[in-house]
C-alpha positions, 0 to 999 in steps of 0.5 A: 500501510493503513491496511496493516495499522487497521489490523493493528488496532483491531488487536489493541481494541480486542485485547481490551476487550472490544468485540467486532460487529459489521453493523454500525447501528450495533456498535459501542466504538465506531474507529475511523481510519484515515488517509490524507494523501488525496483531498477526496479522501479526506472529504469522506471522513467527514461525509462518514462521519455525519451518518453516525447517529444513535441507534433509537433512545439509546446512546450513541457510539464513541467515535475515533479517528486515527491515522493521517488526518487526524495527525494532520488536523489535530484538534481542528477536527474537533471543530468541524466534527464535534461528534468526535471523542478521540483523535489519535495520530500517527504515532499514537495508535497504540495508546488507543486503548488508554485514551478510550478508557479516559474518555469514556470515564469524563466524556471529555474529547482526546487529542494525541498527535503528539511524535513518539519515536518507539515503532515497536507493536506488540508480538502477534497483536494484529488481527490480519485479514487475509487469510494468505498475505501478511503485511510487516512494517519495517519502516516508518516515517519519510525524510524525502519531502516531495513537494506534492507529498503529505506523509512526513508531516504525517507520518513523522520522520523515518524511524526503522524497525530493528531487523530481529523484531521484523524476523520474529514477525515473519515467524509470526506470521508464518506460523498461522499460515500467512506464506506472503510477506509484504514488507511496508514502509514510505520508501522501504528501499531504504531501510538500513537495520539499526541492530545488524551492521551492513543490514540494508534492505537487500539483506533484509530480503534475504533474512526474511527469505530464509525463514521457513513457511514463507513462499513469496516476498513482496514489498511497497513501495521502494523509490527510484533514486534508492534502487542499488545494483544489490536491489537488482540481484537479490530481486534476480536471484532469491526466488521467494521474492516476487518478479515484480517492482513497483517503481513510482515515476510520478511524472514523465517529464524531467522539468516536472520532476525536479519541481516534484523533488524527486531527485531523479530525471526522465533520463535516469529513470529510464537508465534504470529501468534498462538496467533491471530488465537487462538484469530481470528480463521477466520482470513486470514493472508498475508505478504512480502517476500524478497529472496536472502538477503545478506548472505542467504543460502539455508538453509535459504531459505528452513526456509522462505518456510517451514515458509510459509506452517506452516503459510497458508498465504491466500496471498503474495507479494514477491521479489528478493532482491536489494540493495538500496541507503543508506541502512545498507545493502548497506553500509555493507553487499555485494549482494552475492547471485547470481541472477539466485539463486534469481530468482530460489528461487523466483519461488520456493517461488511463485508456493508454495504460488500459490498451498496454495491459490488454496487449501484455496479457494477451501474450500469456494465452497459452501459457502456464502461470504459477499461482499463489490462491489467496480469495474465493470469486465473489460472484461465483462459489466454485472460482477462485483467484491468486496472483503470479509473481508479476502481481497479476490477478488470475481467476480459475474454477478451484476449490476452497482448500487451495487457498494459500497453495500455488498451483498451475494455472493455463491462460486462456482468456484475458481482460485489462485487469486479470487473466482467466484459465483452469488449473492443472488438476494433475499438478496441483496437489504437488505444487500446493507447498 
């Protein structure tokens, strides 16, 4: 989501006239885009901020900071960053433009986190930096109020895009070559369109699937307790939807989640996820992991591991937990557990989730994979990579005019984190739709 309202505001900035330059020591406007949800995050906001100085004798850029920490700091980030001279919230990115003409005729530092409920954004405004994947908000704002969690008080209360504005950015999107469709939102799985009646998210997938161009669908990040029958089947049967689901656990211990408030227990995480592989026996799950929650024991932690095998997940995102502003957790539940504990468990965690995703590729040697091109290698000019369905990476020698095609790619070597084979030369003219 930072990702997609960085392509946002790189439009707004545009439109007033703003050009883009990769050289800090170039720019007039230096735009921080900030994330809240980790502790280490935030801290490099500021690290950030004090290596911006003036370019020589000359004057030095006006420097913005938007997104989650300045809705969460507010004018308190004024104080411990003087240099700022716009904050800007959550809610406010698109009154960028005005705020940046006010400050530049007084000098007089801006702050605006105030809550506006419009998630409107104008048609065709976000400058969308890939070339393939294009991101698409249908909801903003969170109402579950996880006891570790930042975002409603960051990014407000849930608020839904109406269905007809989401479609017409598909289209959008489609029409400048963007085949991918990632659709966003804190808990996107429980979207519910205010202007179509029984319009849930499952029917959302299926409008945005039938809209000509689009070649996958894709979307972050759903929440367990919202995962319907209806959720499971239009996954199953709409083949533009991609047979992988992000589905965070967070911890694998039932006591630990019910501190969590995550409404859900180890015992009925697992229930669905029997259920969507009955369902979806293809299908490749992954998820998020928090060790070192308040009151987490070892016992508690051997629970998330053993979740963790019986599970399989073809992926993970995992962290040590750290308290944040707000948070019932902060409020209420002191940080106990020790850091290198922490740590220990971490890596503990990791290296069997590395082992996992060594054993799930390695039973892909030999087989044939269908690959949407989405990047050249960095490393290499003549190598490419995409991803299948599942989300995996796969890098292959290509061509620079397969990108945004599928082709057939056959797995030949893997590691931990991609997979490595060569097209199918005969076929990729015919699967490049």
């Amino acid at each position: 989501m930072n990702v997609h309202d960085s392509e946002r505001i790189a439009g707004l900035l545009e439109t007033a006239g703003y050009e883009v330059t990769t050289e800090s020591d170039q720019a007039d406007l230096i735009v921080l885009n900030t994330c809240s949800v980790r502790e280490r995050a935030q801290e490099k906001l500021f690290t950030r901020i004090s290596g911006f100085t003036a370019p020589g004798d000359g004057p030095r850029p006006l420097i913005a900071v938007v997104g989650c920490v300045a809705q969460q700091e507010g004018g308190r980030l004024l104080k411990r960053a003087p240099m700022v001279d716009l904050v800007v919230g959550t809610q406010a990115l698109g009154r960028l433009p005005m705020m940046l003409e006010e400050v530049t005729q007084d000098t007089v530092p801006r702050v605006d986190i105030n809550p506006y409920d419009d998630v409107s954004f104008p048609l065709g405004l976000a400058v969308r930096q890939d070339p393939v994947k294009a991101y698409v908000t249908i909801i903003e704002g969170c109402n579950d109020f996880c006891a570790f969690c930042v975002v409603p008080y960051t990014r407000g209360q849930e608020r839904m895009r109406s269905a007809s504005e989401i479609l017409d950015e598909v289209r959008e999107a489609t029409a400048h070559g963007h085949s991918e469709i990632h659709l966003l939102g804190q808990i996107v799985n429980h979207y519910q369109a205010p202007d179509l009646s029984n319009c849930d998210f499952s029917g959302l997938l299926e409008l945005v699937h039938d809209v000509p161009g689009v070649k996958r669908i894709r979307f972050a990040s759903p929440h367990p307790r919202h995962v319907t029958q209806r959720l499971i089947t239009a996954i199953r049967d709409l083949p533009k939807v991609c047979k992988h689901l992000h589905l965070p656990v967070q911890s694998g211990s039932s006591k630990v989640l019910a501190e969590m408030r995550r409404r859900y227990s180890r015992e009925s995480y697992l229930e669905l996820i029997s259920e969507i592989r009955q369902a979806i026996p293809n299908i490749a799950l992954s998820t998020d992991m928090i060790v070192g929650f308040p009151g987490e024991t070892d016992e508690d932690f051997a629970e998330t591991l053993s979740l963790t095998k019986i599970v399989g997940y073809h992926s993970m995102f995992s962290f040590k937990y750290s308290e944040r502003p707000n948070t019932l957790a902060a409020k209420r539940m002191p940080d106990t557990v020790p850091e290198e504990v922490k740590a220990r468990r971490l890596f503990d965690l990791q290296a069997l989730q590395k082992g996992l995703q060594v054993k799930l590729h390695e039973l892909t040697i030999g087989t044939t994979v269908d690959v949407l091109v989405d990047s050249q290698s960095r490393r290499r000019d003549t190598e490419y990579s995409g991803r299948t369905s599942s989300n995996t990476v796969v890098n292959f020698p290509g061509e620079s005019h397969w990108i945004g095609r599928i082709v057939n790619v056959r797995v030949s070597r893997v590691g931990p984190n991609s997979l490595w084979g060569r097209t199918l030369r005969d076929g990729a003219e015919g699967m490049g739709a």
